[in-house]
C-alpha positions as CSV (number, residue, x, y, z in Angstrom):
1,X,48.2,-25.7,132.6
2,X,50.3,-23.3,134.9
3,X,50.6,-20.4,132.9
4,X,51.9,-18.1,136.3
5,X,52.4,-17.7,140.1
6,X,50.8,-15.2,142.8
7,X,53.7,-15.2,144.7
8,X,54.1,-13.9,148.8
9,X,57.3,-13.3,150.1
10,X,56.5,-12.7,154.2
11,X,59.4,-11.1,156.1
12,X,61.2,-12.9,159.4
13,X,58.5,-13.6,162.1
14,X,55.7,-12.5,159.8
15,X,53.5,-15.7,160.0
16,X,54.9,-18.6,161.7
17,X,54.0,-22.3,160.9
18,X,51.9,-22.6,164.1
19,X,50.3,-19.1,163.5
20,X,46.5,-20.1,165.1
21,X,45.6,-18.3,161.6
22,X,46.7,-21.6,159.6
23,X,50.2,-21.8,157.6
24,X,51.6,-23.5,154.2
25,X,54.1,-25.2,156.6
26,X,53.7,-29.0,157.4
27,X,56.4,-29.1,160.1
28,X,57.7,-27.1,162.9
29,X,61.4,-26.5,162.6
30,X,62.5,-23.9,165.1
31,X,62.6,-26.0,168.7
32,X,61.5,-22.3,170.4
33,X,59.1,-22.5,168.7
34,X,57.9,-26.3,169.1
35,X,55.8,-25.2,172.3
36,X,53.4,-23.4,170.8
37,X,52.0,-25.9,168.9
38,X,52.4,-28.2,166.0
39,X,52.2,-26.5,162.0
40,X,48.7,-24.9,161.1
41,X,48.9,-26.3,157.2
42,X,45.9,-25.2,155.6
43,X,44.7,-23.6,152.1
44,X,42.2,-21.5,154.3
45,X,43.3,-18.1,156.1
46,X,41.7,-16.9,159.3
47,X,41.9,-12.7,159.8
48,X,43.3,-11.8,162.8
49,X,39.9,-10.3,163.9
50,X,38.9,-14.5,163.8
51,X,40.6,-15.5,166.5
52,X,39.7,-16.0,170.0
53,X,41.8,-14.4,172.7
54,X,43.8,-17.5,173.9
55,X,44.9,-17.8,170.2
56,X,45.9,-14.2,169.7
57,X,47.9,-14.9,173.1
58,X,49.1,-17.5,171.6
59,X,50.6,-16.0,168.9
60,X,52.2,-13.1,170.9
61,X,53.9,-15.6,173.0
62,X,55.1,-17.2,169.9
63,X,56.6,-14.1,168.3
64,X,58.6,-13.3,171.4
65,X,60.5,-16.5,171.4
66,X,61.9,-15.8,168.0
67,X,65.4,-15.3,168.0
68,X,65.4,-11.8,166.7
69,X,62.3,-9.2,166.4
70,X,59.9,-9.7,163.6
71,X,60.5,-7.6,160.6
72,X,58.5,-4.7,159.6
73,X,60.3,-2.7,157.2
74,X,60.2,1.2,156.2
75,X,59.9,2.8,153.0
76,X,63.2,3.3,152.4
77,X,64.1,-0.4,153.1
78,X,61.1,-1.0,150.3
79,X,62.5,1.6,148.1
80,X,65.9,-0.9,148.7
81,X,64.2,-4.0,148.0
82,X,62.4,-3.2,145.0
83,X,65.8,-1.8,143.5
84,X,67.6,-5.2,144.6
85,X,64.4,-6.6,142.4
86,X,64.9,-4.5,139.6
87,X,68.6,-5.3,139.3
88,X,67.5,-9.0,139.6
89,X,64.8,-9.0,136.6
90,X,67.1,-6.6,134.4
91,X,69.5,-9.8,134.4
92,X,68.1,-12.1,134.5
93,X,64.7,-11.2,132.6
94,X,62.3,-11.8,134.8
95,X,58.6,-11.2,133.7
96,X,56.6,-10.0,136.9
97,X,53.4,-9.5,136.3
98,X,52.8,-6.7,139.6
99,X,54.3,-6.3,142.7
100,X,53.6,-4.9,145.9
101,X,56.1,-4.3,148.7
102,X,54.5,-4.3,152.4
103,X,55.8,-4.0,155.8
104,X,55.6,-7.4,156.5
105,X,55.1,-9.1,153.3
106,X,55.6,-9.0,149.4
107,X,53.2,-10.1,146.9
108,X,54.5,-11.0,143.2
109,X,52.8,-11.9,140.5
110,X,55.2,-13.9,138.2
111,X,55.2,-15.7,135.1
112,X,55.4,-19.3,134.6
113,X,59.6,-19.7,133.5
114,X,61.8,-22.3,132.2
115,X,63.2,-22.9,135.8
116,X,61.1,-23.0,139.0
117,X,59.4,-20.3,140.3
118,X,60.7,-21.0,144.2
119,X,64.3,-20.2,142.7
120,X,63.4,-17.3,141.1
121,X,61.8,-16.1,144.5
122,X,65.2,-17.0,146.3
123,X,67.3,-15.2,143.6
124,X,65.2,-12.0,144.1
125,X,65.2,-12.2,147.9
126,X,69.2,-11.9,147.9
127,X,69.8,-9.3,145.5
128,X,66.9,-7.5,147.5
129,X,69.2,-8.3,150.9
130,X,72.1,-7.3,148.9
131,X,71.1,-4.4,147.9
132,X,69.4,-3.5,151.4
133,X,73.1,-4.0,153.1
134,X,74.4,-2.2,150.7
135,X,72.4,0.8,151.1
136,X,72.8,0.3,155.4
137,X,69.6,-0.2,155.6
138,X,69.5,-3.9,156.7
139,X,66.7,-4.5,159.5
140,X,68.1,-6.7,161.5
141,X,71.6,-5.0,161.2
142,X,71.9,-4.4,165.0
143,X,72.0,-7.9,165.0
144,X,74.9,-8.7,163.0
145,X,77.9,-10.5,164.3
146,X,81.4,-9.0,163.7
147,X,82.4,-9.8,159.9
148,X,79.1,-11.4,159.2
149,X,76.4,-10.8,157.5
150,X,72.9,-9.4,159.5
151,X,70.6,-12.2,160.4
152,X,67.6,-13.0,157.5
153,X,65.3,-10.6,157.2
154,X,63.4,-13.0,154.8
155,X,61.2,-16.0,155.9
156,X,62.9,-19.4,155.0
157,X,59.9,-20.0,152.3
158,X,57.6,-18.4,150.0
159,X,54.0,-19.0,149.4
160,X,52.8,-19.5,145.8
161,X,49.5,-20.4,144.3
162,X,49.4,-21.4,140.9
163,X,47.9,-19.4,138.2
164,X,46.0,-21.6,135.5
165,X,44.1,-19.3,133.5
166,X,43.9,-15.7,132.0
167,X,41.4,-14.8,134.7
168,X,43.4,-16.2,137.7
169,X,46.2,-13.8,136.4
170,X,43.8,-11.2,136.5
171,X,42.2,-11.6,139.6
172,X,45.4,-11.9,141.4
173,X,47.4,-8.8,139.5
174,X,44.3,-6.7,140.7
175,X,44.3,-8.3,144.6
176,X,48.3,-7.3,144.1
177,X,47.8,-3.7,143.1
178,X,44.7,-3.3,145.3
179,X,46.7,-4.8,148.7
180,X,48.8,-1.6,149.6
181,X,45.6,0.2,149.6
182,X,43.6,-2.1,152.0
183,X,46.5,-1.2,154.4
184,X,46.1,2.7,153.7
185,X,49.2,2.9,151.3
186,X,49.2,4.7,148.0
187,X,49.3,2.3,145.2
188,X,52.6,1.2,144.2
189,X,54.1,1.3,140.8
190,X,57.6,-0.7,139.6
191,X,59.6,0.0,136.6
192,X,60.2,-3.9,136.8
193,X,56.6,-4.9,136.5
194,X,55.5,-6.0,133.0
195,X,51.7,-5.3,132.0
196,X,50.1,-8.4,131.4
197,X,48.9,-8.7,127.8
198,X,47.1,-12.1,128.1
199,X,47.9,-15.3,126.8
200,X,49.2,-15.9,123.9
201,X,47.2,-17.9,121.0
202,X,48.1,-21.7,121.6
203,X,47.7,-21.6,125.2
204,X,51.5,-22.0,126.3
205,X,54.3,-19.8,126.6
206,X,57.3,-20.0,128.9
207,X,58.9,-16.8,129.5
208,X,62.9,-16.5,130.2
């Protein structure tokens, strides 16, 4: 029973479907991108440190071709997106377990809802945006055509592992909190972020 989610949010050019690292992604759909190799899908993860030169190579190449730079965004821009977030689960009353914002990718911890979690990823990647343009802090802002908005900053999908049991929600609040530091960040903390308290007696509970 799917009680929450360990969500990751990777920004634009973060970890491509062919990244030699493996990928969630079962098809290739960006023809520059086609050359480098068909999708990586896989539930394991190589580190970086893993892989042999040609594949590191690899990857470079692959990141270049992208239409715009990858993202890797500031603390301000983080500051930005976790108030877009904040709006978001203030109307929509969210329950988010722990969150931590990274240069190149956001973990979430969410609760299990009574709509899917991949739309309540979607609806808290555009009021982040939103809120990110509205504060003229958009990455990829140089980028922008006249009138329009910038290009994404997001990646088209989310990953999301499914969290079954008390302990699962544990472990993966505690890898959440823990992350910034393994990148020599301070720890973060959100106004948005709701302890967890366990599950309820009776095993089920779907949060709105």
């Amino acid at each position: 029973m799917i009680h929450g989610y360990h969500v990751i949010l990777p920004m634009y050019g973060f970890w491509l479907p062919n990244d030699p690292r493996g990928s969630w992604s079962e098809f290739v759909r960006k023809w520059e991108l086609v050359r480098f190799g068909r999708a990586t899908k896989s539930l394991e993860r190589r580190e970086l440190s893993e892989l042999s030169e040609s594949e590191r190579r690899q990857r470079a190449w692959a990141k270049r071709a992208l239409n715009y730079p990858p993202v890797s965004i500031d603390g301000h821009q983080a500051l930005a997106i976790a108030k877009g977030f904040e709006e978001k689960v203030g109307k929509s009353n969210y329950t988010i377990w722990a969150c931590s914002i990274l240069p190149e990718h956001t973990h979430l911890v969410i609760a299990r809802h009574a709509y899917n979690v991949e739309q309540i990823a979607n609806l808290l990647k555009g009021s982040a945006t939103s809120k990110i343009i509205e504060q003229g802090r958009h990455p990829l802002a140089a980028y922008a055509e006249a009138g329009k908005r910038p290009p994404r900053m997001w990646a088209a999908r989310e990953w999301k592992v499914f969290l079954d049991t008390e302990e699962a929600i544990e472990d993966a609040i505690r890898y959440v909190e823990d992350n910034p530091e393994k990148e020599g960040k301070p720890k973060q903390s959100w106004p948005f972020v709701t302890p967890f308290a366990g599950i309820p007696p009776g095993g089920w509970t779907t949060y709105h």
